[in-house]
C-alpha positions in Angstrom: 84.4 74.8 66.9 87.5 73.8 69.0 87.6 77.7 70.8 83.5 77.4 71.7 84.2 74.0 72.9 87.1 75.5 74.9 85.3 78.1 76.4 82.1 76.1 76.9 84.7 73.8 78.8 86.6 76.6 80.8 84.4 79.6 80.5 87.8 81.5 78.9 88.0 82.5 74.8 89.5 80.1 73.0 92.8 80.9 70.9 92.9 78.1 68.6 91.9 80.4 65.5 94.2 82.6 66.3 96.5 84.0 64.0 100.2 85.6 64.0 101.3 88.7 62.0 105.3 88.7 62.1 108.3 90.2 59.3 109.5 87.2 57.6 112.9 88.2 57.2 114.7 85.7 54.1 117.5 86.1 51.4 121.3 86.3 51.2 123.1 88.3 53.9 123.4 90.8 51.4 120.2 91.0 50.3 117.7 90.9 53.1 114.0 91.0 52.3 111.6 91.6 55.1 107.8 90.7 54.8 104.8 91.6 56.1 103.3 87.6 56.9 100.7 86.3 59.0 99.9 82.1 59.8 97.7 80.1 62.1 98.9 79.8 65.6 100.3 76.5 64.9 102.6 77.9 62.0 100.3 76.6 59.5 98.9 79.0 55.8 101.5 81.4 56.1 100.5 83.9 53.9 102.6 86.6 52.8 100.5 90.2 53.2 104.1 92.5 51.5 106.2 91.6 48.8 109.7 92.3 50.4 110.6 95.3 48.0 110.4 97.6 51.3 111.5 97.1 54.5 108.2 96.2 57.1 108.7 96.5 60.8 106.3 96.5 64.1 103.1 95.2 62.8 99.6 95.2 65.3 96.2 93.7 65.3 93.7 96.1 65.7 91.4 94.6 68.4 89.1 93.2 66.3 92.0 91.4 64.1 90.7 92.8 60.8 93.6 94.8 60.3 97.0 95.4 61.0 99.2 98.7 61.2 103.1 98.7 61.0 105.6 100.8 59.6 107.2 101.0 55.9 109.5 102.3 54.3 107.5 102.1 51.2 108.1 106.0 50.6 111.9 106.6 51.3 110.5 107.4 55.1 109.3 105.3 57.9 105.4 105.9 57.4 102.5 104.2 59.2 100.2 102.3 57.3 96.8 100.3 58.2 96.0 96.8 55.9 93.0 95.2 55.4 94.0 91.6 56.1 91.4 89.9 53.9 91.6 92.5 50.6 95.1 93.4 51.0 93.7 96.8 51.0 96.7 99.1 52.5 96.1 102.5 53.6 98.9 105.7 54.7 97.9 107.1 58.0 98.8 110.6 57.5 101.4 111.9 55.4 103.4 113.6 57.7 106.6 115.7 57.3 109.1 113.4 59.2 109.6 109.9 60.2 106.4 108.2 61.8 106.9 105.1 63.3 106.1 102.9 66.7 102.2 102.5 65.7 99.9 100.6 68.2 95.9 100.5 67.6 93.8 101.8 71.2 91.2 98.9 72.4 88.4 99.6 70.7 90.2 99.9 67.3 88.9 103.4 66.7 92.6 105.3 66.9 96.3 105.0 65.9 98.9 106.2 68.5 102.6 106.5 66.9 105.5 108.5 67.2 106.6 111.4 64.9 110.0 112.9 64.3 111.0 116.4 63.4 114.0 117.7 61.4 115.0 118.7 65.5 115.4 115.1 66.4 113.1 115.4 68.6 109.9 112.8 68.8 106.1 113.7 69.9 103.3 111.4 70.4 100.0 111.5 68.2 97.0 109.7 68.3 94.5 109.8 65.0 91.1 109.3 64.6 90.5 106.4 61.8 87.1 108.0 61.4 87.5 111.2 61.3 91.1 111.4 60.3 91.5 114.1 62.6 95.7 114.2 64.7 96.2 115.1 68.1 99.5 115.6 69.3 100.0 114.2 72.6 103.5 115.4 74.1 104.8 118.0 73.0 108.4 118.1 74.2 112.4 119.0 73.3 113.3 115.2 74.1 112.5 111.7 72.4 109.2 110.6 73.4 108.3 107.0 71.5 106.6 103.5 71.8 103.3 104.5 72.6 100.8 101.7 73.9 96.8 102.6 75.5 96.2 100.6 78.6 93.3 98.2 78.3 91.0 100.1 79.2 92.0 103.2 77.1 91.8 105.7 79.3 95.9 105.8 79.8 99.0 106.1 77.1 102.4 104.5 78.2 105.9 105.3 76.6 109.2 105.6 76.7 110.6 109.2 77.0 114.5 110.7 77.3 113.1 114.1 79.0 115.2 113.1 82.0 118.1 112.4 80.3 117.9 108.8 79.7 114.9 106.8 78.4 112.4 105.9 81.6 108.8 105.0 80.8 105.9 107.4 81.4 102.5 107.1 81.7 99.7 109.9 80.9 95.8 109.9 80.1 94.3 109.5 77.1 94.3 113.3 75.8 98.1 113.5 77.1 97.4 115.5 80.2 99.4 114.5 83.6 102.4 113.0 81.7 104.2 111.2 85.0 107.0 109.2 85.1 107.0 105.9 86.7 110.6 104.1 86.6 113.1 105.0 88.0 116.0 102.7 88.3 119.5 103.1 86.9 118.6 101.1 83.7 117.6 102.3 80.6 113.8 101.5 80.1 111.9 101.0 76.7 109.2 100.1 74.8 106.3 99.4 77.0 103.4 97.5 76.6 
């Protein structure tokens, strides 16, 4: 009631149901546990979506905030996975050879975009189709390319990529054609969003 009242009031969606998914990290210094949680926006029913007996890192909404993808290491690897938040329903997305990692959901919830790492040591970009479970591979190059976000709208990919000889972030469409890099400063530049 209090977000349609909000955006009755300021003609902007309301956040007040919104909800949080973070890694609860707890336990001896020895003896980390990291968890998969998610609570109110207020810090209110925290609700613990992993039991701690695998390490859990860089969980997303998908846009619709029905699930959630993040990494595990579950299997020995880093693997992506997707969770249904209400049934707890967890899901590998694609079991392949390597480390996968970095996952981020595109707007309208319909593909995962990660990072995967070869025996070389080097890192492409894939995107999959949740419906058809169908991969494309999106760079294809002899340096780290990693931290994949779409833009809004889709229609771009931006990461981070060493291909120059230090990590800068790129930008490229979609399909991973015109893969252009836009910083250039003397820093080292990461994770883009």
């Amino acid at each position: 009631i209090a977000d349609a009242i909000y955006e009755r009031l300021t003609g902007e969606k309301g956040y007040f149901d919104t909800r949080v998914v973070f890694i609860d990290e707890s336990g001896a210094k020895n003896a980390r546990k990291k968890r998969l949680a998610i609570m109110d926006q207020d810090g209110a029913n925290i609700r613990y979506l992993s039991d701690g007996r695998s390490i859990v890192l860089t969980p997303r909404f998908s846009p619709n905030r029905q699930e959630i993808t993040y990494m595990s290491y579950e299997s020995g690897q880093p693997r992506v996975y997707l969770l249904q938040i209400e049934t707890g329903q967890r899901e590998l997305v694609g079991n392949f050879p390597g480390m996968t990692f970095a996952p981020r959901f595109s707007p309208d919830g319909q593909k995962v975009i990660m990072s995967l790492l070869r025996d070389d040591g080097n890192s492409n970009i894939f995107a999959m189709d949740l419906r058809s479970r169908s991969t494309t591979r999106l760079t294809n190059s002899t340096a780290i390319d990693t931290s994949p976000s779409y833009s809004p709208d889709g229609s771009k990919v931006v990461f981070t990529s060493d291909r120059g000889g230090r990590a800068q972030i790129y930008v490229m469409g979609a399909a991973g054609s015109g893969q252009t890099r836009i910083s250039f400063g003397d820093g080292v530049y990461s994770t883009p969003v």
